[in-house]
DRENGU-658330 format. One record per atom (N, C-alpha, C): residue in one letter; x, z, y negated. Coordinates in steps of 0.05 Angstrom, whole numbers, plus 5000, padded with zeros to 4 digits. Each point is the difference from the previous one (the first is absolute). Layout:
BEGIN
AXZY...
END
This chain:
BEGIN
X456571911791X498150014979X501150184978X499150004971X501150124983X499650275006X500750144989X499850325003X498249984968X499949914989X499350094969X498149844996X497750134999X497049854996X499649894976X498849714999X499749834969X497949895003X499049934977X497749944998X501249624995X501249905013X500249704997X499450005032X497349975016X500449885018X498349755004X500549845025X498349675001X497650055004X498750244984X496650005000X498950214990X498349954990X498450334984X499350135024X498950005016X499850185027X501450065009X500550274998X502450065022X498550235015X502050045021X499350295019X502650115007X500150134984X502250185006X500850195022X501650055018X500050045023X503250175003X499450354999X502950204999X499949965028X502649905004X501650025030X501550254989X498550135034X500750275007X502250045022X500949755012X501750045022X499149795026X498349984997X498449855024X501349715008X500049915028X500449755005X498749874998X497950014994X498549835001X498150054968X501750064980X498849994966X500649634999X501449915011X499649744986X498249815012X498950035026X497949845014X497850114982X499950274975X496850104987X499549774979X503649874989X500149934978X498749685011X500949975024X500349635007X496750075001X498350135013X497549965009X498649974973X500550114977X498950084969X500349724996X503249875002X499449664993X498849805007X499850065031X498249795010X497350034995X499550204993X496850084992X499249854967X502749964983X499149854977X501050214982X501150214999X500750174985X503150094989X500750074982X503749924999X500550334999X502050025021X500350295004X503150014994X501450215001X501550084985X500650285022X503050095009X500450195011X501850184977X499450194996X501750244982X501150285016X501250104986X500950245010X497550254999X500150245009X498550234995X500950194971X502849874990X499250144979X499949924973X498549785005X498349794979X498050234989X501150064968X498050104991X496849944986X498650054999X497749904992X498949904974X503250014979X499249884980X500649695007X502149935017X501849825008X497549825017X498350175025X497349805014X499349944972X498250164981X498949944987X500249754980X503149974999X501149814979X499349765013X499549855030X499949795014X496949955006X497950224998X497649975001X498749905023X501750185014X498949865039X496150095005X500149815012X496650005011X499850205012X501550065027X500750325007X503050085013X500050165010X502950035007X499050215041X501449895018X500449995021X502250255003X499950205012X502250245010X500050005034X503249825003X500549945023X499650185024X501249965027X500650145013X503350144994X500750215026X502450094999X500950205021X502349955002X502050165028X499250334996X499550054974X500450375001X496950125002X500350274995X497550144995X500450074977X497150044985X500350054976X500350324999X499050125017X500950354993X504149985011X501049885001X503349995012X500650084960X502450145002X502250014979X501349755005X499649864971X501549724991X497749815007X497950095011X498749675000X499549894988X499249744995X500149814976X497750084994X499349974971X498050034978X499249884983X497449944979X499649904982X498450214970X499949864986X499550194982X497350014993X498850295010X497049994998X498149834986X501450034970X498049874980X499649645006X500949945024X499349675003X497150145009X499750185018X496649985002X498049954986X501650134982X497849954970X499949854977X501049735007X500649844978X497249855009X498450025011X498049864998X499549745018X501949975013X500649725018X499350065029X498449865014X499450035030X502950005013X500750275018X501550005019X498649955027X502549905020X499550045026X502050045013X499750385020X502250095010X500749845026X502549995013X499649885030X501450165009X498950115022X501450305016X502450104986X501650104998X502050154981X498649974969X499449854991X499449934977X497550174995X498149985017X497050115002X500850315004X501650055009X500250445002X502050074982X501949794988X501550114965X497449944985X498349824998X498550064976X498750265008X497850025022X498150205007X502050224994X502650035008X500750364988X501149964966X500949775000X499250084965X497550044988X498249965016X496950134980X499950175019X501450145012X499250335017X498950005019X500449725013X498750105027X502550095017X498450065028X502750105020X500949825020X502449924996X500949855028X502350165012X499049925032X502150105016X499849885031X501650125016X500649825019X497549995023X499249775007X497149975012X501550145035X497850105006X498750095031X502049715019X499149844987X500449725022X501149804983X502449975009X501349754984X497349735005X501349884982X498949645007X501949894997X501049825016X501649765006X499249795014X499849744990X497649805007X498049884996X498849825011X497749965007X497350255006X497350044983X499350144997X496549904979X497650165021X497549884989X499850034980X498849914975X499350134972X496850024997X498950165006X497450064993X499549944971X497849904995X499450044964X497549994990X500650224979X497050144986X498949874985X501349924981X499049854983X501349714995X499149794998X500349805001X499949884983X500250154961X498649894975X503649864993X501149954980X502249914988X501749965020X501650225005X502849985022X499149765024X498650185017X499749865018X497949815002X498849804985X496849844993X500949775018X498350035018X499949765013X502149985030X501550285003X501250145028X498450075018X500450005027X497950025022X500750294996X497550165010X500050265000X501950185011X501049895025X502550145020X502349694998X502550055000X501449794996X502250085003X502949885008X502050185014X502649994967X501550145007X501850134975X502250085006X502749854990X501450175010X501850264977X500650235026X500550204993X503250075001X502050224979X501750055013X501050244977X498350265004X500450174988X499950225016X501050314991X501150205012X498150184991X499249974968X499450134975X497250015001X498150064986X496949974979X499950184998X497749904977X498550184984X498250095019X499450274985X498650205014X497350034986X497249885018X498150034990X498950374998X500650175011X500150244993X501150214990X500350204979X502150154996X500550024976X498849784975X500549954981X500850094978X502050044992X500450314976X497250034979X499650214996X497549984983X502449994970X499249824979X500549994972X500350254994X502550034973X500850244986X498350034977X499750254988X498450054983X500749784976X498049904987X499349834982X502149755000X500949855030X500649775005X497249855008X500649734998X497949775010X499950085028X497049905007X499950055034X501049795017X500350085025X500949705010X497649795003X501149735000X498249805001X498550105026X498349854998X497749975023X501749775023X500350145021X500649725021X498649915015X499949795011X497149795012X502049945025X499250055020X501549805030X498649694997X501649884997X499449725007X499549915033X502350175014X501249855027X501650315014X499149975023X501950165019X501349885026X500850135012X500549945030X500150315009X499949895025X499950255024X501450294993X502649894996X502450264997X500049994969X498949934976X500549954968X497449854991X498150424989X498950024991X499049734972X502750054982X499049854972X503149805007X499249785014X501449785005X499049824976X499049994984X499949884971X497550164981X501750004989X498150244967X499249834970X499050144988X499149834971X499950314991X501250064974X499650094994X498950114970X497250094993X498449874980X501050324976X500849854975X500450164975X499649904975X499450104978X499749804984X502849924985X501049784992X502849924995X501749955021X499750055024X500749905022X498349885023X501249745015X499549905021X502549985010X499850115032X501449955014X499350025029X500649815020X499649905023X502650195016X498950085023X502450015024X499849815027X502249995015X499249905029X502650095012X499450165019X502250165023X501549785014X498749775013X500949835001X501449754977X501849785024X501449774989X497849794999X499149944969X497649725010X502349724990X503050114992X502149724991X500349935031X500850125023X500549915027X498249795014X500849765017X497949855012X499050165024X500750285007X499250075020X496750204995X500149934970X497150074989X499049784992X497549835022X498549824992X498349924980X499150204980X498950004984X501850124975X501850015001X502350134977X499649834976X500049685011X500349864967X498050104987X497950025025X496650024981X500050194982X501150285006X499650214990X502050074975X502849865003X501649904975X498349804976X499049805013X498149794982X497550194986X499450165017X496850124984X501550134984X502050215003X501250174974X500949844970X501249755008X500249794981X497849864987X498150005014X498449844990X497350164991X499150125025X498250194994X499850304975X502150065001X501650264997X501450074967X501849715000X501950054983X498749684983X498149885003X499049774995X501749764993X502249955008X501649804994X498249705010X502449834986X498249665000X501349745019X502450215012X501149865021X500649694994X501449994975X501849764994X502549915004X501450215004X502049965008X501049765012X503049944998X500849775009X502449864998X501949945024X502649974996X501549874970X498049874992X500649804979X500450174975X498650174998X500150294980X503550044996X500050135027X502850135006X501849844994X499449615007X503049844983X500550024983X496750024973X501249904975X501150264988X499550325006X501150184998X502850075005X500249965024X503349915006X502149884983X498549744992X500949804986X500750134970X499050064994X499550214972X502750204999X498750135015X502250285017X502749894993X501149865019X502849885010X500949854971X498549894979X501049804981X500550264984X498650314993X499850144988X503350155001X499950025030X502350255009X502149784994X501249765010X502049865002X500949934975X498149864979X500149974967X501549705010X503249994991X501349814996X502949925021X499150175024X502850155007X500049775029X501750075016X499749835027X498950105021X498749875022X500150155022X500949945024X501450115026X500749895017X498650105024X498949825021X497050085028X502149945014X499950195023X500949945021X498249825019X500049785011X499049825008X500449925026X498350185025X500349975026X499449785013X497849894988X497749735020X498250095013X499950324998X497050105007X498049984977X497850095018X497250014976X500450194979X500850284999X500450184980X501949834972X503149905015X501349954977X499549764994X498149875006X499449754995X497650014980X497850165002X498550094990X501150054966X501850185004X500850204979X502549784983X501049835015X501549844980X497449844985X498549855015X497949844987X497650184977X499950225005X499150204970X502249934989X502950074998X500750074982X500749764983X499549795012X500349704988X498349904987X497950055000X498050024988X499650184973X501550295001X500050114977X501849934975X502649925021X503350034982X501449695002X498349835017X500649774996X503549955011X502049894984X503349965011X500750224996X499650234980X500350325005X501050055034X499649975014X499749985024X502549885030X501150125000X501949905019X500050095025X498649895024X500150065021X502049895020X500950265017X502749985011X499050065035X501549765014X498950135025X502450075010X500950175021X502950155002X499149925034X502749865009X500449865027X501350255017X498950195011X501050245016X501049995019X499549765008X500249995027X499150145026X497550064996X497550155021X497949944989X500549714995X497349824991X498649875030X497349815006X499149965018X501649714999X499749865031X501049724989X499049774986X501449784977X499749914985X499550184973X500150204998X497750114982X501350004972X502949924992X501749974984X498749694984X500149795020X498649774992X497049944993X499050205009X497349974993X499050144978X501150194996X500050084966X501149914987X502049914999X501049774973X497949765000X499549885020X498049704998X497350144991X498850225011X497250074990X500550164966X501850134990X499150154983X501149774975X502549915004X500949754981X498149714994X498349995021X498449864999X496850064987X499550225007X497350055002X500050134962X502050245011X499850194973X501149924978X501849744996X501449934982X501050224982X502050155011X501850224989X502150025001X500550104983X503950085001X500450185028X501549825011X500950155033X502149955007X501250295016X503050014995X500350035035X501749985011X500250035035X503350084995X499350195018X502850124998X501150145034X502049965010X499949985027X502250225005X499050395007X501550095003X499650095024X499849915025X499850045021X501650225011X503549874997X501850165015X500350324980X499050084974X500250264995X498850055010X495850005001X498350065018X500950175027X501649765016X500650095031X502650174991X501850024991X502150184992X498150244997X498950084985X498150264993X498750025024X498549845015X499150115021X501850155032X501649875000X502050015010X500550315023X499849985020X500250305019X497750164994X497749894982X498850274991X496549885016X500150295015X496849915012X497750204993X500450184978X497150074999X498049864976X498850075003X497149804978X500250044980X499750244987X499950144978X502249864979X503250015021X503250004986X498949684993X499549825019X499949734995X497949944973X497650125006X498649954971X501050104972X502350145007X501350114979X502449754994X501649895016X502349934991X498549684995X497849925010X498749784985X499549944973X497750335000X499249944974X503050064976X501450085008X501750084978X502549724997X500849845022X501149825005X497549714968X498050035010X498149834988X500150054968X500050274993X501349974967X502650014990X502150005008X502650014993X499849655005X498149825018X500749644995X498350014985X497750104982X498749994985X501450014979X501650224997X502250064982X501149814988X501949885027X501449774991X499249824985X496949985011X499149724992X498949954965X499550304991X499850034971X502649984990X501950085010X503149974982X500249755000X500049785024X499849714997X498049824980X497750134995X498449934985X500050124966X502350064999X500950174960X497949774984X499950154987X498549904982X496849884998X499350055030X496850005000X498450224990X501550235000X498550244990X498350105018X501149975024X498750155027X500550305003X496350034995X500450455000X498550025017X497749855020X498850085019X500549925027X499250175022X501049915023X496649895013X498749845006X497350015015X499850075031X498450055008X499750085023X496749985016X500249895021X496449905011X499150275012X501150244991X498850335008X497650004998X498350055035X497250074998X499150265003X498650094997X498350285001X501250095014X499049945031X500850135032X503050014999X501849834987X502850085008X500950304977X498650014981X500250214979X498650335020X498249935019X499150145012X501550135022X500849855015X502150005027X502450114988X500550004976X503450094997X499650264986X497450115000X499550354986X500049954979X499449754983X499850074966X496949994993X498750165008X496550075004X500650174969X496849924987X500650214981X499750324992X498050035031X501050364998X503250055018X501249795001X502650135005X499450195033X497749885015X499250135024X500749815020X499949684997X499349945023X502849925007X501449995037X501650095017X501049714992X503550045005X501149654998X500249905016X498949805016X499549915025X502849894998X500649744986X502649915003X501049834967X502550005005X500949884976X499349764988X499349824984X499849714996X502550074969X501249725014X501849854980X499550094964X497449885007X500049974968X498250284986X499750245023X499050204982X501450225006X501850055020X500250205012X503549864995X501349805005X502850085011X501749784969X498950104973X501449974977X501750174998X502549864986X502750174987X498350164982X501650214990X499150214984X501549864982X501549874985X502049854983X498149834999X497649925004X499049705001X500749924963X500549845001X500749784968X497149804992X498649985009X497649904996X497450184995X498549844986X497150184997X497949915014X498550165023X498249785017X497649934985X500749785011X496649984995X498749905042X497350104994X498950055021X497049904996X499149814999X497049894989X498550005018X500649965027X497550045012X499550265023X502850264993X499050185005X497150225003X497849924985X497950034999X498349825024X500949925017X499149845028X499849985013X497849955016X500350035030X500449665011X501549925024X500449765011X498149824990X498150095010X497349795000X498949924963X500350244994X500849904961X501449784997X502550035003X501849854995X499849655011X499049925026X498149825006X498549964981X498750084997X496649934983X501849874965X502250224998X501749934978X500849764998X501649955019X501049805009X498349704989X497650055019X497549854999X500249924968X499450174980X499649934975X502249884984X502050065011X502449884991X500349774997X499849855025X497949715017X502750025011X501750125015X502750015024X498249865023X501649715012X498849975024X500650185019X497149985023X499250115022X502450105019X502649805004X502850115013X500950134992X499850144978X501750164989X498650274999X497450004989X497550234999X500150155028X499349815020X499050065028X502850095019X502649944986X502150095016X499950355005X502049935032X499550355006X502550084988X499450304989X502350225000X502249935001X501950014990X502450035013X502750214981X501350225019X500950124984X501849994990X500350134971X502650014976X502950015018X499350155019X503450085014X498949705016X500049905012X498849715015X501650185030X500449775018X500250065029X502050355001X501250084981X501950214996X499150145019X496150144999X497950155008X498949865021X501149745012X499649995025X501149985014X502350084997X501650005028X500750274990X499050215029X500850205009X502650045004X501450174984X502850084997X501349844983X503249955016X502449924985X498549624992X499649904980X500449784988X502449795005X499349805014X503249874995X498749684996X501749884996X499749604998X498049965025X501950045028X498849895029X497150065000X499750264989X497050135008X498449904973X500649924979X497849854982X499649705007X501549885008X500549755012X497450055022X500350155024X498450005020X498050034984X498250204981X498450135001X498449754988X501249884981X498649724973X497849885025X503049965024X498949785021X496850035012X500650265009X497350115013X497950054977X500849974975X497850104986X497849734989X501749754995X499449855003X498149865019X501349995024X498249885026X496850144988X500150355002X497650125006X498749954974X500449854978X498949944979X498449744999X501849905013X499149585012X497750135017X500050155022X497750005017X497350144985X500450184980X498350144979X498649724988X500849855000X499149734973X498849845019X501250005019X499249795016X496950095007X499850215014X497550095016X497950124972X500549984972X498950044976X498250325007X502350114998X499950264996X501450174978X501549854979X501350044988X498750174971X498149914993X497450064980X498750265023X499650005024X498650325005X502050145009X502550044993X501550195010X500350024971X501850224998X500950084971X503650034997X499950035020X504150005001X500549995021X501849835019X500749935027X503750054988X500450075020X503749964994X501550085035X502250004999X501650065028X501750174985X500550205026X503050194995X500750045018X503050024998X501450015017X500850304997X500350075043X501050244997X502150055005X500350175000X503450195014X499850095034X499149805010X501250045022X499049795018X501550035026X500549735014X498650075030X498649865011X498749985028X501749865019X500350025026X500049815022X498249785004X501149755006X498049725002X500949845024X498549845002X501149795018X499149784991X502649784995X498749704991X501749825022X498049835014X500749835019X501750255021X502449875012X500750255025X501850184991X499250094975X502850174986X499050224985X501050254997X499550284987X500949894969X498050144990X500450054965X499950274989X502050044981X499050234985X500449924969X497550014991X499149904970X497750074990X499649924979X499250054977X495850145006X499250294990X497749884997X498549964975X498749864991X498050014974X497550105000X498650004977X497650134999X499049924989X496849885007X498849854980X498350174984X499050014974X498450274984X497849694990X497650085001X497849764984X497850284993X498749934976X497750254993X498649834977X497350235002X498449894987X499150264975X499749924978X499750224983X499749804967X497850214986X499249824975X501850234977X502250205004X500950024976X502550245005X501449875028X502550175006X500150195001X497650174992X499950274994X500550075036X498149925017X498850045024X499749725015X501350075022X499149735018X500550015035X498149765005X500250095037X502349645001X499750135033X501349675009X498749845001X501649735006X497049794999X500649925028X496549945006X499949935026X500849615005X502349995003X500949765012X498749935027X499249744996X499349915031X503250015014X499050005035X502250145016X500849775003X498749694994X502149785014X501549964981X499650034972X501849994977X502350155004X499350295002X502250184997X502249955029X499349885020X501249935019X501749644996X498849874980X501949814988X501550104995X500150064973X501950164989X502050125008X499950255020X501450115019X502149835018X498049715004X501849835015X502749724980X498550114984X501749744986X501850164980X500050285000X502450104989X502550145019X498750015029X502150075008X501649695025X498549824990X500949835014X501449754981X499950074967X500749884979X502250174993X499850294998X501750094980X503050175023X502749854995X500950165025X500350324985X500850155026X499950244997X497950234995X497449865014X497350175000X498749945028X500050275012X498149985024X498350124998X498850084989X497450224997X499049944968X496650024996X498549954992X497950214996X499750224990X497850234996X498849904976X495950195000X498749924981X499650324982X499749994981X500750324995X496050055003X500050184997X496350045002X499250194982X501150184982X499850244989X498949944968X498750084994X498250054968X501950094982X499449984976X500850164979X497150174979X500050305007X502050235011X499349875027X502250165026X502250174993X502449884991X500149675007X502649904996X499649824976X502649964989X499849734978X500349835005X498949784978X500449695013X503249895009X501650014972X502350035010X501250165017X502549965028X500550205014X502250174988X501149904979X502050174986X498450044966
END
C-alpha cells in the first residue's frame, strides 16, 4: 500500500486505519470492506493535516507487538484525536490513545490470551444489538488502568470523562468511550477483526455505521474504474511488461491492466521449469485466446535449475528465483527496443507484502521471502507497478468477477511465483520435479473428481527429503515420501486443513504410489496456519 496518503481514492468514504505492527491490521482493513466501507491502511506517522486532506469517516488505531510505556514504541501524533473524526482504539491502539490524553497504562495483574467472557454495560452505539455477555478474543499483557489517574496540571484541560462499555473478569475497562467535547473516541481491549470474536463484525459495523455514520456503498467496481484511472495516469504513453503465471493474481492483474493500457501491455510468461504439468500449454491457449494480448513465452528452464542447483535452503531459493525472473525480464525488454517498456507488473497481494516484513510500521516479523516483494535485485531496471497490492485474495476474485474472467481462471488455486522450487524439500533437480508434477496431478484429478475443488482453497503435494522402507509385491523398497497439504481459508492470512473424506484421501494415496514410480509413502499434513504456513517452504 502507498505510504503517502491521497485523497484520490475509489470512494468518498474512507476509514483510515494506522498499522501499528499488528498481524492482523489487515484482516481490520478486509472486515471495513466487507462491511461496505473503503478502508485504507497508513503508517503512524501520518500526520493530521495529511488524514485530514482524505476526509475519512473515521480512522481505526490498530493493534501491536509493543507496549506503549517501552522506549521506541510506535506512535502517533496526538493531534489526530482532535481533528474531530470518531476513533476506535483496538488493544494497543486503545492504551496509545488513552495515555495520550493522560491516562495510565501499565502492565495488567493477569495477562489475557484467548478466548475470554465480555460482560457489557452499555449496549447504546458500539455494542446495539450484542448479547449482553458474549465471548472475545483477547491477547494483551498491557491496560489501562481504571485507577490512579494523574490528576490534570494547573490550567490544562481535564481529562475526558470515561464510560466502561464492557469488561471481563481479569480487565476492568475491556471497552471505553470516551466523552469530550471535540472528541469521540471508542476503545476495545479486545480483537473484534478476529473470527474468534463472534460478534466482532457487529461491533466493527456499529462503529461504521452507527458511530462514524457511513452509507456503506462501497464496491469492487469503484476500485476498477479507479485503478483504471490510476495505471493510465502513472504509465502515460510508455510500455508495460506483467509477468504472467496462469494463476488468479497475475491473471487478474494482466486483465486490469488491459483494460487500462490496452497493446501498452506486453505480457510475458517465463517457462522455469518448476511449472505444474501442462501448465506451459495452458497458458498460451487460455490467455492468447481469452485475453487477446501481446504474449510472449519464453523457455528458461535450464538457467532456473542451474541457479537452483546444490542449494537447499528456502530463503537462498526465493532469492535466486526472484532475481533469475528479472534479469529474463531484462532480456525480454532489450528484445523488445523500441516499445518503450519502463514498467515491470506484478499480481503482488497485501498478505505477500505482509509476510515479507514490508508492514508499514516497519514492526511486523518477515515470515518468509516472496519473489516478487522480498527477493528483487537492488539494480532492478524496471519501475513496478503493483495494482492490486491493496488486496486481499478474495478481492481479487470478486475483481476478477467484474472483469467478467471466466470461472477457471477466478476459482483457480494458488500457485507459487517460485512454482514446485518450494516444494520439494531441499536440493531441486529434473528427476524430482518430474516425480513431483506426477503426484501432483493425480491428487488434483481426485480433488475434481469428488468436487471438492471449490471448498478447499489450495490442495498441492510435496515432496520430501527423505526416504522410508516399503514393500511392493515380495520385495523391499526404499523411496520416495510425499505430503499431501489441502486447507481451507477465505484470505491466506490464516488457515486450517481441510477435512478430506478418508476414502478420498486413501485414493489418492493409492494411485500415487502405485502410478508414480519411486513413492512409497503417502502423509496428510494436519497443521493450521499459525503455527505453520500453507506453503512448506
Amino acid at each position: 500500500m502507498s505510504k503517502s496518503p491521497t485523497n484520490t481514492f475509489p470512494h468518498d468514504e474512507v476509514i483510515a486505519i494506522l498499522d501499528f505492527g499488528s498481524q492482523t491490521a489487515q484482516l481490520i482493513a478486509r472486515r471495513v470492506r466487507e462491511a461496505g466501507a473503503f478502508s485504507v491502511l497508513m503508517a503512524p506517522s501520518v500526520t493530521p493535516d495529511q488524514l485530514r486532506a482524505i476526509r475519512p469517516k473515521g480512522i481505526i488505531l490498530s493493534g501491536g507487538p509493543s507496549s506503549v510505556y517501552e522506549p521506541g514504541a510506535p506512535t502517533c501524533d496526538p493531534a489526530i484525536l482532535d481533528l474531530g473524526i470518531p476513533v476506535l482504539g483496538i488493544c494497543y491502539g486503545m492504551q496509545l490513545a488513552c495515555r495520550l490524553m493522560g491516562f495510565t497504562v501499565d502492565r495488567a495483574e493477569q495477562r489475557e490470551f484467548g478466548r475470554a467472557s465480555l460482560h457489557i454495560k452499555d449496549r447504546s452505539d458500539l455494542f446495539g444489538a450484542i448479547p449482553e455477555k458474549t465471548a472475545v478474543w483477547m491477547s494483551h499483557g498491557d491496560q489501562v488502568q481504571a485507577a490512579g489517574m494523574p490528576a490534570p496540571r494547573a490550567g490544562s484541560s481535564p481529562l475526558p470523562q470515561l464510560h466502561v462499555l464492557a469488561s471481563t473478569d481479569t480487565c476492568p475497562l475491556a471497552a471505553i468511550r470516551l466523552d469530550q467535547p471535540g472528541r469521540t473516541f471508542y476503545g476495545v481491549q479486545f480483537h473484534p477483526e478476529v473470527t474468534h470474536t463472534p460478534h466482532g463484525v457487529d461491533i466493527l459495523r456499529n462503529f461504521l455505521y452507527e458511530v462514524c455514520k457511513c452509507a456503506g456503498s462501497w464496491k469492487m467496481a469503484d476500485f476498477l474504474d479507479t485503478e483504471v484511472r490510476r495505471i493510465r495516469e502513472r504509465v502515460g504513453d510508455r510500455g508495460v511488461i506483467c509477468g504472467l503465471s496462469g494463476g488468479v493474481d497475475s491473471s487478474v492483474c494482466a486483465a486490469l491492466l488491459h483494460r487500462a493500457i490496452g497493446d501498452q501491455l506486453t505480457c510475458v510468461f517465463i517457462d522455469t521449469g518448476l511449472l505444474r504439468k501442462n501448465e506451459r500449454e495452458l497458458v498460451e491457449t487460455t490467455f492468447r485466446d481469452h485475453f487477446r494480448v501481446r504474449l510472449r513465452v519464453i523457455d528458461a528452464s535450464e538457467q532456473f535449475l542451474a541457479d537452483l542447483n546444490d542449494q537447499t535452503d528456502p530463503q537462498e531459493k526465493r532469492l535466486r528465483i526472484g532475481s533469475r525472473f528479472i534479469r529474463v525480464f531484462e532480456q525480454a525488454e532489450r528484445e523488445l527496443a523500441g516499445a518503450g517498456v519502463h514498467f515491470l507488473a506484478q499480481g503482488t497481494l497485501y498478505p505477500d507484502v505482509i509476510e515479507s516484513g514490508h508492514g508499514h510500521a516497519g514492526q511486523s516479523a518477515s515470515i518468509k521471502l516472496h519473489h516478487n516483494v522480498g527477493g528483487l535485485p537492488d539494480d532492478l531496471k524496471f519501475e513496478l507497478l503493483e495494482p492490486l497490492r491493496d488486496l486481499f485474495k478474495d478481492e481479487v476474485r470478486k475483481l476478477g468477477e467484474v472483469l467478467g474472467l471466466p470461472d477457471q481462471i477466478i476459482w483457480r488455486h494458488p500457485f507459487p511465483g517460485p512454482g514446485l522450487a518450494v516444494r520439494i524439500l531441499g536440493e531441486v533437480t529434473r528427476p524430482k520435479l518430474d516425480l513431483l508434477r506426477e503426484c501432483d496431478e493425480i491428487l488434483l484429478e481426485e480433488i475434481v473428481a469428488n468436487n471438492l475443488y471449490r471448498s478447499t482453497s489450495q490442495v498441492f503435494a510435496v515432496l520430501l527429503p527423505v526416504k522410508s522402507v516399503g514393500v511392493m509385491g515380495d520385495g523391499r523398497t526404499y523411496e520416495s515420501c510425499v505430503a499431501i497439504r489441502a486447507v481451507e481459508t477465505q484470505d491466506f492470512m490464516t488457515a486450517d486443513w481441510a477435512r478430506i473424506p478418508f476414502d478420498v484421501l486413501a485414493n489418492i494415496s493409492n494411485r500415487i504410489i502405485n502410478e508414480v514410480r519411486g513413492v512409497n509413502r503417502v502423509v496428510y499434513d494436519i497443521s493450521s496456519k499459525p503455527p505453520a504456513t500453507i506453503e512448506w517452504e
